[in-house]
C-alpha positions as CSV (number, residue, x, y, z in Angstrom):
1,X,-24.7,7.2,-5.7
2,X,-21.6,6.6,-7.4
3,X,-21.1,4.6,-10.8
4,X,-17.9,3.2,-12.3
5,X,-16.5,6.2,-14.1
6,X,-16.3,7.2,-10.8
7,X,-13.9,4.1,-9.4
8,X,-10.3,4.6,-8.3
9,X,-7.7,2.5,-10.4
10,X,-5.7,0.0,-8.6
11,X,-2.8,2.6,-8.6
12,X,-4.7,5.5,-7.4
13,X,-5.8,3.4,-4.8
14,X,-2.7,2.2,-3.8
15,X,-1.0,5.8,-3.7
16,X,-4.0,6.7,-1.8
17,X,-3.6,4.5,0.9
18,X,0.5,4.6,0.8
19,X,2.0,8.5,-0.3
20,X,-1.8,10.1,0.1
21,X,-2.5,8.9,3.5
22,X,1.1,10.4,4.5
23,X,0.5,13.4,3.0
24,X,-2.3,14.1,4.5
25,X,-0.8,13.3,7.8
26,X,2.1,15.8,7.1
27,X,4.4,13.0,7.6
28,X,5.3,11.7,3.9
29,X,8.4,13.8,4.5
30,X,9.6,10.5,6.4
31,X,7.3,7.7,5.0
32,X,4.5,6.8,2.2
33,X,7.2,5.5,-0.1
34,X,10.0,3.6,-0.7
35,X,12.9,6.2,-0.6
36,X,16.2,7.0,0.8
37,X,16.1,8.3,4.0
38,X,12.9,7.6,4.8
39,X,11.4,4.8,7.5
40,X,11.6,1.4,5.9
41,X,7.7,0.8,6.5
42,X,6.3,-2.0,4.2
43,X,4.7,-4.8,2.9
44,X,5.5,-8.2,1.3
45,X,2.3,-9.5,-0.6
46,X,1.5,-12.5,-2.3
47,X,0.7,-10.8,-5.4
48,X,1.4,-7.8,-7.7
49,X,-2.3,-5.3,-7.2
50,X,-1.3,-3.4,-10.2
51,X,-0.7,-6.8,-12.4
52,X,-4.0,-8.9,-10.8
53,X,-7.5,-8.5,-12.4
54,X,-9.4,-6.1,-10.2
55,X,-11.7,-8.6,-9.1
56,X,-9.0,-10.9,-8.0
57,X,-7.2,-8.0,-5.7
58,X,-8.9,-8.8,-2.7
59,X,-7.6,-11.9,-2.2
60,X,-3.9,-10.9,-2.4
61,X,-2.5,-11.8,1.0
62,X,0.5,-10.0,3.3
63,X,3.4,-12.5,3.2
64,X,5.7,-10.0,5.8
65,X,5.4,-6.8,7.2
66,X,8.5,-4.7,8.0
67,X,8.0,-1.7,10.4
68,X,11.0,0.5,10.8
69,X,13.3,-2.0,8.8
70,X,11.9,-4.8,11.1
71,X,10.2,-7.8,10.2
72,X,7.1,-7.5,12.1
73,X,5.0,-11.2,12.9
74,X,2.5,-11.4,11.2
75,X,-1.3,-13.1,12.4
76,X,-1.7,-16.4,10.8
């Protein structure tokens, strides 16, 4: 079982899921962050997650997604 000195910070989390996941997929040499030369991959959310109270992050919404440099449709 796991406590709260255990938790990730909002900004671990985030590189986690964004540079960390493309690590370990041995891609992050073309995506995981924002960077010249690499795929314009991202999203557009309604909210900072690194300026919201923790308990308010899961109800930050994606505005746009952009795949490639191209707006994507999002769901309703």
């Amino acid at each position: 079982m796991s406590g709260p000195d255990e938790a990730l910070t909002a900004k671990e989390a985030l590189e986690a899921y964004t540079l960390g996941a493309a690590r370990a997929a041995g891609i992050d040499a073309v995506c995981g962050s924002l960077e010249a030369g690499k795929r314009a991959d991202l999203l557009v959310l309604s909210a900072d997650p690194l300026a919201v109270a923790a308990n308010e992050i899961a109800h930050v919404r994606v505005e746009e997604t952009w795949l490639k440099g191209v707006r994507q449709r999002n769901a309703p």
